[in-house]
N, C-alpha and C positions, 0 to 999 in steps of 0.2 A: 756756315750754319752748323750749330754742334743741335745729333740727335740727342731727342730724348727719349727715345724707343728702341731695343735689339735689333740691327739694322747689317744686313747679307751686303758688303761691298770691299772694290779696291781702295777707294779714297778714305784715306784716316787719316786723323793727327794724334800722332800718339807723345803725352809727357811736354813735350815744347814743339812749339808753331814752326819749326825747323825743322821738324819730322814729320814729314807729309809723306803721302804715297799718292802716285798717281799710276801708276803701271802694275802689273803681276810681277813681276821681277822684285821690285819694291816692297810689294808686298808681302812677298812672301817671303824674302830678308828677313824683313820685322818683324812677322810671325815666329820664322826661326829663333829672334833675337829674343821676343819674347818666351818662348820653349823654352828657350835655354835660361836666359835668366833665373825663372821657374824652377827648374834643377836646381840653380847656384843656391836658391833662398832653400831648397829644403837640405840640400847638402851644409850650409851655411845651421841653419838649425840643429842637423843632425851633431855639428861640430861643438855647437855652445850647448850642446844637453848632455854629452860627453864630457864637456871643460867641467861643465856645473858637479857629476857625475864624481871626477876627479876631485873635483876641489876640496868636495863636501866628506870627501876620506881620511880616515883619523893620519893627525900630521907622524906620529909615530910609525908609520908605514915604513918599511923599508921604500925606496924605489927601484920598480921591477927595469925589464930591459926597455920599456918605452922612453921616446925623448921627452911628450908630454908631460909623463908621470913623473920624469925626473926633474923637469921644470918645474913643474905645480908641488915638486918636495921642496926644491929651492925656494920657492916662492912661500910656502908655508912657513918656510923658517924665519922668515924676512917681514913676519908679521910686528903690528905695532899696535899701540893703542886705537890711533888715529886713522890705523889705512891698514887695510887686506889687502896686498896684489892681486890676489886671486881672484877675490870678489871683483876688484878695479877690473881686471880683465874678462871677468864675465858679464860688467857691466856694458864695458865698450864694446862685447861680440851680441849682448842684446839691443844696444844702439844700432849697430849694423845691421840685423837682421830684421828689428822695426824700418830702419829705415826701409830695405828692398820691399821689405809687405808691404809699405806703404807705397812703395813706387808700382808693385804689383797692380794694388786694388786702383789707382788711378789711373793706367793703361786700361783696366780692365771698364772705367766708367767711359771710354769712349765709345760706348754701347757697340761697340760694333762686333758681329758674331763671330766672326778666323781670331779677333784677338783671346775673345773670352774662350773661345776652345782651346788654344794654344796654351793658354795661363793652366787654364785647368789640368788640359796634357801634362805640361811642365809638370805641374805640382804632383802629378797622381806616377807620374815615371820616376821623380824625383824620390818620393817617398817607398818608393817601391825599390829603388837602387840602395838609399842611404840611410831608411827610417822603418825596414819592411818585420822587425822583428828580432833580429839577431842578441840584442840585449835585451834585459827588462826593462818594460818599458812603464814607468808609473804615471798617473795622472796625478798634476800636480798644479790647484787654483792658486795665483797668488794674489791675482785681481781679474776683475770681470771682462777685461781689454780684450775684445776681438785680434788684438795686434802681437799678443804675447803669447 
């Protein structure tokens, strides 16, 4: 039976009908796994706002001692009409981290309450380790997507 209410238990199905919990041990695995996931999406963001960050820096740059910076100069040079690697690669690191949100927020619809604290935990450690300030950080719309 899937809740449809905020619901305090061990038994969940979290993502596919494979991952079941029936134990505290189980449980609390999943929880972990979820935490941690959590992390990975804000660490994972923190990385493609920095690639974006990179990218968008005039290609006349020298490149400094980073390996990134010296990619993303390589990559600048290597533009065409038809294709920006850069861009290409900041498309594929926004695919990937739509995807995890996405995988997030549907973990988090198995109403059940240790997942949705966990996700939450995740995100608020995550952002606090990898997102907490240290660059400028600008607001930036580029569509209305809860996902971007």
């Amino acid at each position: 039976m899937m809740h449809m209410t905020l619901y305090w238990g061990t038994q969940v199905t979290l993502l596919f009908s494979s991952w079941k919990t029936d134990s505290w041990p189980s449980y609390a695995l999943s929880l972990l796994a979820c935490f941690l996931f959590s992390v990975f999406y804000q660490n994972m963001e923190d990385r493609r706002l920095r690639f974006k960050t990179l990218a968008s820096t005039p290609a006349a740059a020298p490149p400094s001692q980073s390996a990134a910076t010296f990619l993303l100069f390589k990559l600048r040079r290597g533009r065409t009409r038809w294709g920006n690697p850069s861009r290409i690669a900041e498309a594929v690191l926004f695919g990937v981290n739509s995807a995890i949100g996405y995988l997030l927020m549907l973990a988090i619809m198995s109403f059940n309450g240790g997942v949705f604290v966990a996700i939450v935990l995740g995100l608020s450690v995550g952002y606090y380790l990898f997102r907490n300030g240290d660059q400028e950080e600008v607001v930036e719309v580029e569509n209305s997507c809860a996902c971007s």
